[in-house]
N, C-alpha and C positions, 0 to 999 in steps of 0.2 A: 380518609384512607390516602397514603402517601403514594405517588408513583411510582409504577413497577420498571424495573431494570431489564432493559434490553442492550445485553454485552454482545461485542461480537463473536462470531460463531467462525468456528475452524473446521475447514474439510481437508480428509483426504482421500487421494482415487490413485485409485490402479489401473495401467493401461487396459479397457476393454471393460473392465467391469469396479467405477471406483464405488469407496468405499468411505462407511463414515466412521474415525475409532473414537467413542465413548471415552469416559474419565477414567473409568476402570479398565482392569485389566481383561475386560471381555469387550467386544466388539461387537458391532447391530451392523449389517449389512442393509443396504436401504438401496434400490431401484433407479438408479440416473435415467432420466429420457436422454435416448438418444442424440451426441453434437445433431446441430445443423448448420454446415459451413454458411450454407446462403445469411446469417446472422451475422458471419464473423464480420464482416467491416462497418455493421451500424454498431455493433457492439463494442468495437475500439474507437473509434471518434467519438461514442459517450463517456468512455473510459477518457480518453484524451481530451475531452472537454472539460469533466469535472476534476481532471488533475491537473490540468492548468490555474481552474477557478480558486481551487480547495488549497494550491502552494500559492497563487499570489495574497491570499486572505491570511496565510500563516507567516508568508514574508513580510507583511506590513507590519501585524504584532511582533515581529521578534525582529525587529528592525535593528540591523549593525551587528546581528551575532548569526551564526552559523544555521540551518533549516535543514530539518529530512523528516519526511513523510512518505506513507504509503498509500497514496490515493484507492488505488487499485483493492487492495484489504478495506479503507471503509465503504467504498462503492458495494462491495461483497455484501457487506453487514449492512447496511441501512436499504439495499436491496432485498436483502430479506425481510428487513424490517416494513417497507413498503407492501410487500406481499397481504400484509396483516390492514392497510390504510385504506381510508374510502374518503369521499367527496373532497372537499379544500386539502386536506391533509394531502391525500393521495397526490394529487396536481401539482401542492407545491413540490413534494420530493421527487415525484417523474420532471420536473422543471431543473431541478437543482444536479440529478442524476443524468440531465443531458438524457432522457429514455426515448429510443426510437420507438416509434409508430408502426402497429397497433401497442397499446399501454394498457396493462404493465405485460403481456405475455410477450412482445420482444424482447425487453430489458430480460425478464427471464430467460426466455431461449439463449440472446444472446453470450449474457453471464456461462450460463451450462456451457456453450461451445468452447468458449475460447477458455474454459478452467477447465474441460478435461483434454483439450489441444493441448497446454501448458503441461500436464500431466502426463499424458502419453508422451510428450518429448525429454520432458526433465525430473523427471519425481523419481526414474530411479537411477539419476546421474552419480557418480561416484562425488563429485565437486574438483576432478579434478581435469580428467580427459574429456568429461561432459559437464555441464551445472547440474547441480543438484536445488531443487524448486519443489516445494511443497505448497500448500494451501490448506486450509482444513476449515470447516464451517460446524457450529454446533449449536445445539437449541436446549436451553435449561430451563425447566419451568417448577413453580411452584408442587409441590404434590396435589392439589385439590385442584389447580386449573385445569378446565375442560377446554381443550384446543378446538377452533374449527376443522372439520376435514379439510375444506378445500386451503387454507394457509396450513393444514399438514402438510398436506399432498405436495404442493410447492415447493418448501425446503426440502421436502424429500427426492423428489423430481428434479428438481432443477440446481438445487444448491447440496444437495448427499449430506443434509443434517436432519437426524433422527431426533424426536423429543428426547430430554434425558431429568426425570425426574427427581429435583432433592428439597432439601426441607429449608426451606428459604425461614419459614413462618416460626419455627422452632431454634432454630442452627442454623442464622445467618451467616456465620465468621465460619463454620464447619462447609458450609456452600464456598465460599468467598476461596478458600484456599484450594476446595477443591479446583476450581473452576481455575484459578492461577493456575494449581499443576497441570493441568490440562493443557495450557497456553504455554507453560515452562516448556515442558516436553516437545512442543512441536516446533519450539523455535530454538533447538540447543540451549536452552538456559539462557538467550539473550534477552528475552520479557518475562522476566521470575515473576512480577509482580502485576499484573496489568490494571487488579482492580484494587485499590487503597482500603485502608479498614472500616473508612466512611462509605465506602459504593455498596453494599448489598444487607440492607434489614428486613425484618420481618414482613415490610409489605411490598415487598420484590416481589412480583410475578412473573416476570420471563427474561431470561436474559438470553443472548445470542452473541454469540462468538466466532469470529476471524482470525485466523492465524496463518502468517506466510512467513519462509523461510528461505533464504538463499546461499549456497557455497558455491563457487566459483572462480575458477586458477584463469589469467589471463590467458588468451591463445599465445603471446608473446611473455613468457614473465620476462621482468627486472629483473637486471643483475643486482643482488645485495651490496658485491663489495662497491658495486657503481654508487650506491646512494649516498649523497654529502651535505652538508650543511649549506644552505644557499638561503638569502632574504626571499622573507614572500611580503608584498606591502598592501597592506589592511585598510578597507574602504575608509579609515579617515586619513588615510598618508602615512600611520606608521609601521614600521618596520621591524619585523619577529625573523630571527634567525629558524627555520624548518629544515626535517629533512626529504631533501628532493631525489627521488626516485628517479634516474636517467635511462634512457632506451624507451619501447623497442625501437629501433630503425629498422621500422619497417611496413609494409602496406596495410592500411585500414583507411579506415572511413575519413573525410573530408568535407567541409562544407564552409562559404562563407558567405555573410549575409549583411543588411545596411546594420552596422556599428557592431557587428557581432561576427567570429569563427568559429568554429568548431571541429573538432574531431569524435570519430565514434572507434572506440577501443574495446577490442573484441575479446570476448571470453573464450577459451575454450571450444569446441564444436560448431562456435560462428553461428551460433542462435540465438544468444544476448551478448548485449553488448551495452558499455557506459556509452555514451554522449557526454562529451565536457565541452559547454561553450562558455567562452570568455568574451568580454566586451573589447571592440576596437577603437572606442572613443567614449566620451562621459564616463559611467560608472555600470557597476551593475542592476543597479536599481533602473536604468532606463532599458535595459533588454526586459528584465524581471516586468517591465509594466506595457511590454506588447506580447506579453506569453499568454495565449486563446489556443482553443484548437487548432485552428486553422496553422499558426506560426508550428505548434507542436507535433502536427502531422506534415508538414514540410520537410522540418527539423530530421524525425525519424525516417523518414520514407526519401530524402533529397541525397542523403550522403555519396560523394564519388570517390572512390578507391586511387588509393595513391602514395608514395612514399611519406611517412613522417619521421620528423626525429622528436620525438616528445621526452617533457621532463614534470613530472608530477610530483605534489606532495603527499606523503603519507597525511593519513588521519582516523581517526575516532572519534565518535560520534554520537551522544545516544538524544533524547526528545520526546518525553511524555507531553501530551495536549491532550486539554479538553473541549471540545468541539463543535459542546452547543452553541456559543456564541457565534460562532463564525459560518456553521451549516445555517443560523435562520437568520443571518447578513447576506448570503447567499439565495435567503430566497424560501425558506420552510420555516417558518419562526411559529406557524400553526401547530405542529409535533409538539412543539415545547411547552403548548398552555391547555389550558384546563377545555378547550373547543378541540386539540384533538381529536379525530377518528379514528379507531385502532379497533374498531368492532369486528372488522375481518379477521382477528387474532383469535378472539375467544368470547366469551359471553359475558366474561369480565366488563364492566360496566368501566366509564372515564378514562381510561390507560393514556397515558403522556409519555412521551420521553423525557427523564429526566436528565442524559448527559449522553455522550457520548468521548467516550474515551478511547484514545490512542496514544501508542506508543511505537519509536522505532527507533534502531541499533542498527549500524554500518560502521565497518572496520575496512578500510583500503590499505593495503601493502604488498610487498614487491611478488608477492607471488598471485594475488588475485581479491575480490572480496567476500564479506560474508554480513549477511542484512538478514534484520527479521525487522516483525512488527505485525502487532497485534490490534484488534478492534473492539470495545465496546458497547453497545447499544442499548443505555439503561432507561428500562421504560416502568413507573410505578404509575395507579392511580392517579388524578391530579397529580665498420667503414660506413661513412654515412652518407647514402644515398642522396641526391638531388632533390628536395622536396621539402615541404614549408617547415619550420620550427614550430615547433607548440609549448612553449615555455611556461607553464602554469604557475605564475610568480605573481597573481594578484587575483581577487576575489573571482569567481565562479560559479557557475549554474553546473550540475548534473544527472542525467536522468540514465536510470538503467532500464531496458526495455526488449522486448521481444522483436526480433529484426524481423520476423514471417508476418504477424499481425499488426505489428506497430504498437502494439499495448503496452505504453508505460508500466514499471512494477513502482519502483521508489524515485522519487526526485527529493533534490536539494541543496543546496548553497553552501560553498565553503566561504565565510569572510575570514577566520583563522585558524588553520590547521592543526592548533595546537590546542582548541578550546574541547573535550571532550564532553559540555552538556551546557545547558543552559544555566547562563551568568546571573 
């Protein structure tokens, strides 16, 4: 019997009472436990740990070409997925997931806080006066799997994903799309496809799904007729004519650090905002290889308010990866083999991960940006002011992040603005 597929799982909630919407055109309302702020800061520095871990691991494979992920979306999903894990299995993923203390019911609490904090401030943002910020978590299982209560209870408590039954066993490719639409919808059509026509056959037993979405107008837009053609020069010295987006001149965020600056360029409502740091000597790859929490929660939490005159490049973006190799480099490589624990799922006997997939989409331009990215978890069987210039004319780090909690959403590297996917 082949391993059962654990896709990521998509929620979404409503201020006060969220909510989980199903594939269909009906909706299962499911029970959140109540936030608990006392969670919120162990639960972003595990965020901020493993989004540090999980982009230096993706920066090394895709070395010299452009990076964006959403740490934050598979942290979602493979925290659910952990819910389901017992002995080694479980430890290595609380290890990898940075899980505060008590384990696993911090990582949960923590998770529930700070995704319906997110919600309550931005889920029903227009994307232009305010962001607009979704999340959505969902649980698909075979028809004949019998769930544990207590890993129901869970996703339903803490993550607002309801089981949703289809016929993996019969109508795999009838699943497969479904489960795509699913993900379509919740991310404006920017992850149509998240699971290939290889990811889901007959002996899928559960898959779970993450989905996040972002629209968001800068607090300052670009002026358009401002934007001109100017070099941007690409980590091996050459040189691509782009177009650079000039302004705002005007106050945000600031920071600088040993061989690195930064600026934090605020969206809208001034409750997320990008981070763009550039290196101030060597390249990027020597900032890229002291990025830990610790640098990442400085980074976000350090910024001081100040005049800038900045000049950005436009770009696009997209970045499907698959994951297993790099979650068990990091530290769970037990998920992936046949000694798995996943007995807390169901009565299903042997259950592995077999992949974990993701995908993510970011559009930058003069008016603001707009980011999705989805998760997989397939588990079978076995006048210009005084103040610094920020010239963005050579390779880059960026993180966009919640200013209130410090929760990274998406990070990722520009080495050429004009490269729209991987080469």
């Amino acid at each position: 019997m082949g391993a059962v597929p654990i896709a990521a799982a998509a929620l979404t909630t409503t201020p006060g009472h969220p909510r989980w919407l199903g594939p269909s055109s009906t909706s299962t309302t499911t029970d959140r436990v109540p936030p608990d702020p006392a969670t919120t800061q162990a639960a972003a520095t595990a965020v901020r740990g493993f989004t540090a871990d999980l982009y230096r691991t993706l920066a090394s494979t895709h070395a010299g070409g452009n990076v964006v992920c959403a740490p934050y979306s598979v942290g979602l999903a493979l925290a659910m997925t952990r819910a389901g894990a017992g002995s080694t299995t479980a430890d290595e993923m609380d290890a990898v997931l940075h899980a505060p203390h008590p384990r696993p019911g911090a990582l949960d609490s923590g998770f529930n806080t700070v995704d319906q904090m997110l919600a309550d401030q931005y889920q029903n943002g227009d994307g232009t006066k305010q962001p607009r910020l979704t999340t959505a978590n969902a649980l698909w299982t075979r028809l004949d799997l019998c769930l544990r209560p207590r890993f129901r209870n869970t996703l339903a408590g803490y993550y607002g994903a309801a089981p949703h039954p289809v016929d993996f066993g019969n109508a795999p490719e009838a699943a497969r799309q479904e489960i795509n639409t699913w993900v379509s919808d919740r991310t404006n059509a920017k992850i149509p496809e998240l699971l290939s026509s290889n990811a889901v056959n007959p002996d899928t037993r559960l898959i779970l799904t993450n989905a996040i979405y972002l629209k968001a107008a800068w607090k300052y837009p670009f002026t358009e007729t401002a934007t001109a053609v100017g070099p941007f020069t690409r980590e091996d010295g050459s040189v691509v004519d782009v177009s650079i987006m000039r302004g705002p001149f005007d106050r945000m965020g600031y920071l600088e650090g040993d061989g690195w600056r930064a600026v934090d360029v605020p969206y809208a409502g001034d409750g997320l905002a990008m981070a763009i740091v550039m290196p101030t000597r060597d390249d990027l790859a020597a900032v890229e290889a002291n990025l830990n929490a610790t640098w990442l929660g400085a980074l976000l939490t350090g910024f001081q308010i100040t005049d800038v005159q900045l000049r950005l490049p436009r770009w696009t973006f997209r970045l499907p990866a698959e994951l297993a190799a790099a979650l068990g480099g990091l530290g769970m490589p037990t998920a992936f083999t046949a000694q798995a624990n996943f007995t807390g799922m169901s009565t299903e006997p042997t259950l592995r991960i077999d992949d974990v997939v993701h995908e993510t989409f970011i559009a930058v331009d003069e008016k603001g940006t707009e980011a999705a990215a989805a998760t997989a978890v397939i588990v079978r069987p076995p006048s210009i002011p005084q103040g610094p210039q920020f010239f963005v004319d050579r390779p880059f780090l960026y993180v966009i992040h919640d200013r209130l909690t410090g929760v990274p959403l998406f990070i990722g590297r520009v080495h050429d603005p004009l490269a729209t996917g991987p080469s």
